[in-house]
C-alpha positions, 0 to 999 in steps of 0.5 A, a space after each residue: 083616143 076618143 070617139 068621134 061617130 065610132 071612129 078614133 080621134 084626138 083631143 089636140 091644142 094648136 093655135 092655143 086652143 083645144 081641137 078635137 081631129 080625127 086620125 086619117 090616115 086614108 088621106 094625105 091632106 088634113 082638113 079643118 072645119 071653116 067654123 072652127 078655123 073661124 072660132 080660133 080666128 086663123 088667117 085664111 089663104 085662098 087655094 089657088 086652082 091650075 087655072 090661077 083662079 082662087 077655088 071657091 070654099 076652099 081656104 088653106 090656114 097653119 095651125 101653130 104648134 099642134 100637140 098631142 099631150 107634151 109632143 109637138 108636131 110643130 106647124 101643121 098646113 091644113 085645108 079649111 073648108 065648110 063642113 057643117 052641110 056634111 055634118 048635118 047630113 051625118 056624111 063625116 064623123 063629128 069633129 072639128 077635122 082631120 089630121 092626116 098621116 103625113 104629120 107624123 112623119 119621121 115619127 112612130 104612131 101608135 093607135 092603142 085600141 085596148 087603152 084608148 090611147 094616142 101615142 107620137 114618139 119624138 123624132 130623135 128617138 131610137 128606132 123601135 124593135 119589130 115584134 115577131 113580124 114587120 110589115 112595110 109601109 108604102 104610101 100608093 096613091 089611091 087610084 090613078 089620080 088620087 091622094 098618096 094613101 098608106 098601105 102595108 105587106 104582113 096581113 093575110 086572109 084565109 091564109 093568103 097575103 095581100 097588099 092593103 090600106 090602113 084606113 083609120 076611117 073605114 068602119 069595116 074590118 077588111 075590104 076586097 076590091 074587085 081585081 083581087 077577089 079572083 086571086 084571093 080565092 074569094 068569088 064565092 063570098 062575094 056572092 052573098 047578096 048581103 049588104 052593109 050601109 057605110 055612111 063615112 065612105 066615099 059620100 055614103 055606100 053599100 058594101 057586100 057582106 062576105 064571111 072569112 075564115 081568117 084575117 091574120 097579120 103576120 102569124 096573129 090570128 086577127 079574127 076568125 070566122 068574120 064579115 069579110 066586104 066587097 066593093 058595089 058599084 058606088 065604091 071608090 077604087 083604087 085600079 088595081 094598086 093594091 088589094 083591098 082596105 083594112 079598118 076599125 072593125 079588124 082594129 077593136 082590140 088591138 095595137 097599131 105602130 105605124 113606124 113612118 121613120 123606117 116604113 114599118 108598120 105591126 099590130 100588137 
């Protein structure tokens, strides 16, 4: 696992090159950089709109065998586009894209935060034992009209479970969106008058800083007595589907199995 702006990524050959892609699980279409897919020389296919009409900057290329050490995840389709204007301004980690979940299904992904390690068992593979206690994967779109996301049973806060997206892009440690601080017991917290800058989500945003007691999975203890946020008004929202987000901050130090051949998911 390395480090792109704080964030996990992964060093991939595909199209026999060497691609450095962030691991996003908070999205279902991989994207690539046009500079990248330019140095690779990959044919580009225009993305085509509802109104017929090829949409402007947006291409759609294969990367050829993508693999990460010996395991390959075979062709993966990815949408091209310029992100050097988005980089410069310091709005997207630095990396030539993202590879999103949908590439390791049917498989088991392990994000190994202590080791720095990347995993992708082979699909063949026997299914794995949970340990202790299992959350179920779902995969809700992000709101009404958004992408299809993944989200998870098993974590809790202060005690108290909630349904939330694993996004291996969020900086933060957990998020609480607004329909839920209410059933959560969290209304107090929200009133901090803190705030936090985060510059990777939705274009760059403020988030109110909270403290929780506990943020657990299952019968682990994740983190005690830690900055729990709030969604402003510039937060994207997901209406209502599920609680809240999770991320890195909650991840540092920790094991995740995404287990997508039998929509499991654990922390170790």
């Amino acid at each position: 696992m390395l480090d792109c702006s704080g964030l996990p990524c992964v060093d991939v050959t595909a199209s026999d090159a060497h691609l450095k892609l962030l691991i996003d699980t908070g999205d279902a279409r991989s994207l690539m950089d046009l500079a990248a897919a330019t140095r690779l020389k990959l044919p580009l296919t225009p993305i085509v709109g509802a109104d017929g009409k090829p949409r402007p900057n947006r291409w759609s290329a294969t990367l050829k065998d993508l693999r990460i050490g010996d395991l390959s995840l075979g062709d993966i389709n990815v949408m091209v586009l310029d992100l050097q204007p988005s980089l410069r301004k310091g709005a997207i980690p630095a990396a030539d894209g993202f590879i999103t979940y949908p590439a390791f299904v049917g498989r088991a992904l392990r994000m190994d935060y202590k080791k720095r390690r990347v995993e992708a068992s082979d699909a063949s593979r026997q299914d794995l034992p949970c340990p202790r206690d299992c959350g179920t994967l779902t995969t809700p779109t992000f709101g009404h009209d958004g992408p299809p996301i993944v989200a998870s049973t098993g974590f809790t806060v202060n005690g108290r479970p909630l349904i939330v997206q694993i996004d291996t892009l969020y900086a933060g440690s957990m998020l609480i969106y607004p329909t839920s601080v209410d059933t959560l017991g969290l209304r107090e917290q929200e009133k901090s008058g803190k705030t936090r800058f985060f510059p990777y989500t939705d274009g760059g945003v403020n988030m109110i800083e909270g403290e929780s007691q506990t943020l657990s999975f299952g019968r682990a203890e994740l983190k005690r007595h830690t900055t729990l946020y709030f969604a402003t008004a510039d937060v994207h929202l997901p209406d209502a589907l599920f609680d809240g987000t999770v991320g890195n901050e909650l991840f540092l130090g920790h094991v995740l199995t995404f287990d997508f051949r039998t929509n499991r998911f654990w922390i170790g």
